[in-house]
C-alpha positions in Angstrom: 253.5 185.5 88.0 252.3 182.0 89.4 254.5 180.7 92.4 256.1 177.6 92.3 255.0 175.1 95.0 258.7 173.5 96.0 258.6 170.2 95.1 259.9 168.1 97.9 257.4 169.6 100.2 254.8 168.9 98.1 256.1 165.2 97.8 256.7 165.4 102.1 252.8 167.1 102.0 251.1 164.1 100.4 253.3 161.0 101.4 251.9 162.2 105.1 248.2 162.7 104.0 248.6 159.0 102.6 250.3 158.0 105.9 247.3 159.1 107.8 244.9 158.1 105.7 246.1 154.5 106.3 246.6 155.0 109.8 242.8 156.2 109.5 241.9 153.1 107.6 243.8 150.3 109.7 242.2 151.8 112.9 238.8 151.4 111.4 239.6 147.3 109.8 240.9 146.9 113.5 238.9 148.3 115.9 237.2 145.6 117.8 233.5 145.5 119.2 234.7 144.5 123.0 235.6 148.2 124.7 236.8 148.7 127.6 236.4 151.4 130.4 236.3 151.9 134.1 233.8 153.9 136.1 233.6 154.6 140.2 230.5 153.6 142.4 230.9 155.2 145.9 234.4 155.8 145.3 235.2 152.3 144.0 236.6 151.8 140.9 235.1 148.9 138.5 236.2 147.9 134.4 233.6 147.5 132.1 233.6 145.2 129.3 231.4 146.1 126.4 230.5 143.6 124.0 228.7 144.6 121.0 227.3 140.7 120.1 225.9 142.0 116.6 230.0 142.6 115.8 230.9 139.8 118.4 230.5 136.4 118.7 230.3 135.7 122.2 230.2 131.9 123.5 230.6 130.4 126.6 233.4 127.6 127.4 233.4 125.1 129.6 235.7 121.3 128.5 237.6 120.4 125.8 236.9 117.5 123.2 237.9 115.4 126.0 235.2 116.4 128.5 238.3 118.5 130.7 237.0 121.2 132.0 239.3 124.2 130.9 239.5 126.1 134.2 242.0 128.4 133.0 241.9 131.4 130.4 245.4 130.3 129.6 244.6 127.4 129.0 241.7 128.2 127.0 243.7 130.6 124.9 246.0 127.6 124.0 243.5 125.5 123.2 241.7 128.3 121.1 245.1 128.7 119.7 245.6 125.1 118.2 242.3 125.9 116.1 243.4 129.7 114.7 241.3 131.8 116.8 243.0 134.4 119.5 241.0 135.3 122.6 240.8 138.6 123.3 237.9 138.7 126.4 236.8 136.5 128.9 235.5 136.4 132.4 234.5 133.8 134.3 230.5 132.7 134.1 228.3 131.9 137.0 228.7 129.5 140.0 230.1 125.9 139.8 230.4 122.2 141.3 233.8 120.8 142.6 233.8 119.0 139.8 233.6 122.4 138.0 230.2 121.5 136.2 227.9 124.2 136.1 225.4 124.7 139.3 222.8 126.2 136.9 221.9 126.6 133.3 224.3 126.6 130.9 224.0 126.4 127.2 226.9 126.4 124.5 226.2 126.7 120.3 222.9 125.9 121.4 223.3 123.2 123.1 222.4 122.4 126.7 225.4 121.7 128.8 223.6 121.2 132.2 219.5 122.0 132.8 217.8 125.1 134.9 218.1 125.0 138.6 214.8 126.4 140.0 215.6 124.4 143.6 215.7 126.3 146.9 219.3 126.0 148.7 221.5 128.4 150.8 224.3 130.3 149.2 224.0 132.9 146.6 223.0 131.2 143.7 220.0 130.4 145.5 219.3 134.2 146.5 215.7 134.6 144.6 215.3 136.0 141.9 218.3 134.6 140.5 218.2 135.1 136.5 219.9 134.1 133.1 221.9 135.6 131.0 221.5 134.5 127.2 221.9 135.4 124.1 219.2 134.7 121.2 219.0 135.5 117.3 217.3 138.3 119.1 220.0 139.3 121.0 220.9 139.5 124.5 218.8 139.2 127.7 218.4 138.8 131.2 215.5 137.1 132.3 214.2 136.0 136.3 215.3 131.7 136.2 211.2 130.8 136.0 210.8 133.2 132.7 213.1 130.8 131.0 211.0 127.5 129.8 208.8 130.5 128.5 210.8 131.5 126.0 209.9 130.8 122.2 213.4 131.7 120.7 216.3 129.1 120.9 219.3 129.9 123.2 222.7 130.0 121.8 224.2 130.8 124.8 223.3 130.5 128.6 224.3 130.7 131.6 222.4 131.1 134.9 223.5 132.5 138.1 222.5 134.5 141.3 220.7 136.6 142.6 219.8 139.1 140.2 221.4 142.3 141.0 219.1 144.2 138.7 215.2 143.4 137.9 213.2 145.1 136.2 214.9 148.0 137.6 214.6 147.4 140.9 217.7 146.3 143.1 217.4 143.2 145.0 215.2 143.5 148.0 217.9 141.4 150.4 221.0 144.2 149.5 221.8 146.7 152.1 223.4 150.3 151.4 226.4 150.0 153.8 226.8 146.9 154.0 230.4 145.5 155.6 230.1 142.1 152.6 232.5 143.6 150.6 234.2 141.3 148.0 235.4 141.4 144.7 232.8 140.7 142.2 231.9 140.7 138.3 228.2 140.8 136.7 226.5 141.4 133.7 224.4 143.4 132.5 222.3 144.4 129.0 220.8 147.5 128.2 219.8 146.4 124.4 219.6 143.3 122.8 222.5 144.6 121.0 225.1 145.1 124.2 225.9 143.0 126.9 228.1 144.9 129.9 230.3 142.7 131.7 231.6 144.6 134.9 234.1 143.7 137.5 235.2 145.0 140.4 238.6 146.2 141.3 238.4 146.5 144.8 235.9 145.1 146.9 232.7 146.1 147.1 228.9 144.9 148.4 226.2 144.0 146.9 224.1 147.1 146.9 226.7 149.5 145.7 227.6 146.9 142.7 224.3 146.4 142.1 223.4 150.5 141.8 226.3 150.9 139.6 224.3 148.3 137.0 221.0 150.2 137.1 221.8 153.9 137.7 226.1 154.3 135.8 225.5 151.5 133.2 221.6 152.2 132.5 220.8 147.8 133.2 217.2 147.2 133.5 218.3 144.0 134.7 221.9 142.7 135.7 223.0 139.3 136.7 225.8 138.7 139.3 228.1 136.3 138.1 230.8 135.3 141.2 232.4 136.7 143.8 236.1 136.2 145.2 236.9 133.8 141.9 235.8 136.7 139.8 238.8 137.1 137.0 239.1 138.9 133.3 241.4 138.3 130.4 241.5 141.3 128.1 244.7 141.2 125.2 244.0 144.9 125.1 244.0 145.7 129.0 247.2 143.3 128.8 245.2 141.6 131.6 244.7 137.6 132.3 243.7 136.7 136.3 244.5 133.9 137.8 242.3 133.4 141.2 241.4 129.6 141.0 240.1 127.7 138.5 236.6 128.2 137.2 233.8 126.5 135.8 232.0 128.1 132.5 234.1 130.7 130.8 232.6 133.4 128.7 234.3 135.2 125.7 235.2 136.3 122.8 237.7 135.4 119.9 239.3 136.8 116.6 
């Protein structure tokens, strides 16, 4: 004799395989390219921003229609906001003037903001090799500042800083394991064209153990270092938005 399958738990059965099948289905049309995690270096811990710029379309922000700089993520976010687009990551972008112009490099929707600084000077910008971050129909890279008027392929985005915490897989010759110049600090680095690794500290930390966590934890070739003391995040997921000081160029991402 068949048995009867009772019909309200076959009705309670499927409405919950439907039910998970569009929880299944709205994680995937949601899920966003920019991950976040946090890893240790020397028993420091540091968050990691991974931006997948195939998915992603990072820029880089710097003044308003008006030529104000925005020096705020929440002011950028308001002013993203007035033209439909949310931002979800940013992090502040290389070293500035006091008039918050950049110090470097820096290139936005392919066009140049302020030219390459090759010039000797004192300060950490000046720490050679400094380097470039960029992003090409190629994808991302991180080249030494010279390697730049090289290039064949048209920047999108830019921005230069220093020194180069990473080259070639090699740390900087002028950092020192133990060192007492502990800050807080935020870099970036690529390990494809495809991903670019923002990182910033939590604590403070030198340059050498920052530096280590690019090459040997996040698998950099080559790593930029972005700013120290200033260095700030905005994540909607982390629930996250810094407030230091104001900054110069702004990198991130919008939906």
């Amino acid at each position: 004799m068949p048995h009867s399958f009772p019909v309200n738990l076959l009705r309670t059965t499927v409405g919950r395989f439907f039910a998970a099948c569009i929880a299944i289905l709205t994680l995937i049309g949601t899920a966003s390219a920019v991950e976040f995690s946090t890893v240790e270096i020397e028993g420091k811990r540091v968050t990691v921003c991974r931006v997948n710029i195939r998915k992603e379309r990072l820029q880089l922000f710097h003044r308003d229609e008006n030529g104000q700089p925005l020096k705020r993520f929440e002011r950028l976010a308001t002013w993203l906001q007035k033209r439909g687009e949310k931002l979800v990551f940013a992090m502040n972008a290389g070293m500035y003037h006091g008039d918050f112009s950049a110090v470097g490099l820096s290139v936005s929707d392919g066009k140049q903001l302020t030219p390459l600084n090759t010039n000797n000077g004192e300060g950490n910008f000046f720490l050679k090799p400094n380097g470039v971050f960029l992003v090409t129909e190629k994808g991302a890279q991180i080249i030494e500042s010279s390697e730049y008027t090289k290039l064949r392929e048209r920047a999108i985005i830019a921005t230069q800083s220093g020194p180069m915490l990473v080259h070639n897989g090699v740390l900087h010759p002028a950092f020192k394991a133990g060192s007492a110049n502990r800050l807080f600090r935020n870099g970036v680095g690529v390990p494809s064209p495809d991903v670019a690794l923002f990182a910033i500290s939590d604590v403070p930390l030198n340059f050498h153990d920052f530096a280590t966590l690019f090459r040997d934890k996040l698998h950099c070739p080559n790593a930029l270092f972005l700013d120290g003391t200033i260095s700030s995040l905005h994540s909607t997921e982390l629930k996250r938005s810094d407030f230091r000081m104001d900054l110069g160029p702004i990198l991130g991402v919008t939906e």
